[in-house]
N, C-alpha and C positions, 0 to 999 in steps of 0.2 A: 810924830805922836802928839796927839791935844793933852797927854798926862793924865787919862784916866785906865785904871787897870779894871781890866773887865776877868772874872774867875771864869776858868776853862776848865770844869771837872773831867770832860772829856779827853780832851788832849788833841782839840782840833783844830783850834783857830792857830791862823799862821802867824810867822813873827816869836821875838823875843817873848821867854816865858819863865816863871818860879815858880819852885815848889814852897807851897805852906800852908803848915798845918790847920786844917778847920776849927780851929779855935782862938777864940776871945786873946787868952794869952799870948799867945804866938803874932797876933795879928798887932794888939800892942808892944809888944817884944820888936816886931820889924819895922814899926813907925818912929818910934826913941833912936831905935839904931840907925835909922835908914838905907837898912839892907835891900827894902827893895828897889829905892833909885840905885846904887850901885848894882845889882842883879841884875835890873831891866838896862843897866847903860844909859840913865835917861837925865838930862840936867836942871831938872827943876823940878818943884814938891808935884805929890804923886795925888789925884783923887781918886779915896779908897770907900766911895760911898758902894759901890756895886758888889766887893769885897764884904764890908761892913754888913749888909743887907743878907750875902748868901750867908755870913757864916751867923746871925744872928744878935750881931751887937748893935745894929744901925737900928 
């Protein structure tokens, strides 16, 4: 994995996936905590520009 999390509102793409919530908060909530490198199993920082962009804070 290159470390970029791509949002899957469908539930299609294959591979490792989370759930979370479309919101600003939630999305800051998981980068402080780094819930979603431990969620996705992945060992190095995450880029959440495509994240950031669907859900409106980019």
């Amino acid at each position: 994995m290159d470390g970029k999390v791509l949002p899957d509102p469908r539930r299609r793409l294959p591979g490792r996936g989370a759930h979370l919530h479309p919101t600003t908060q939630c999305l800051e909530r998981v980068e402080r905590s780094q819930a979603l490198v431990r969620a996705l199993r992945v060992a190095g920082p995450l880029d959440l520009t495509a994240l950031r962009e669907m859900i409106g804070s980019g």
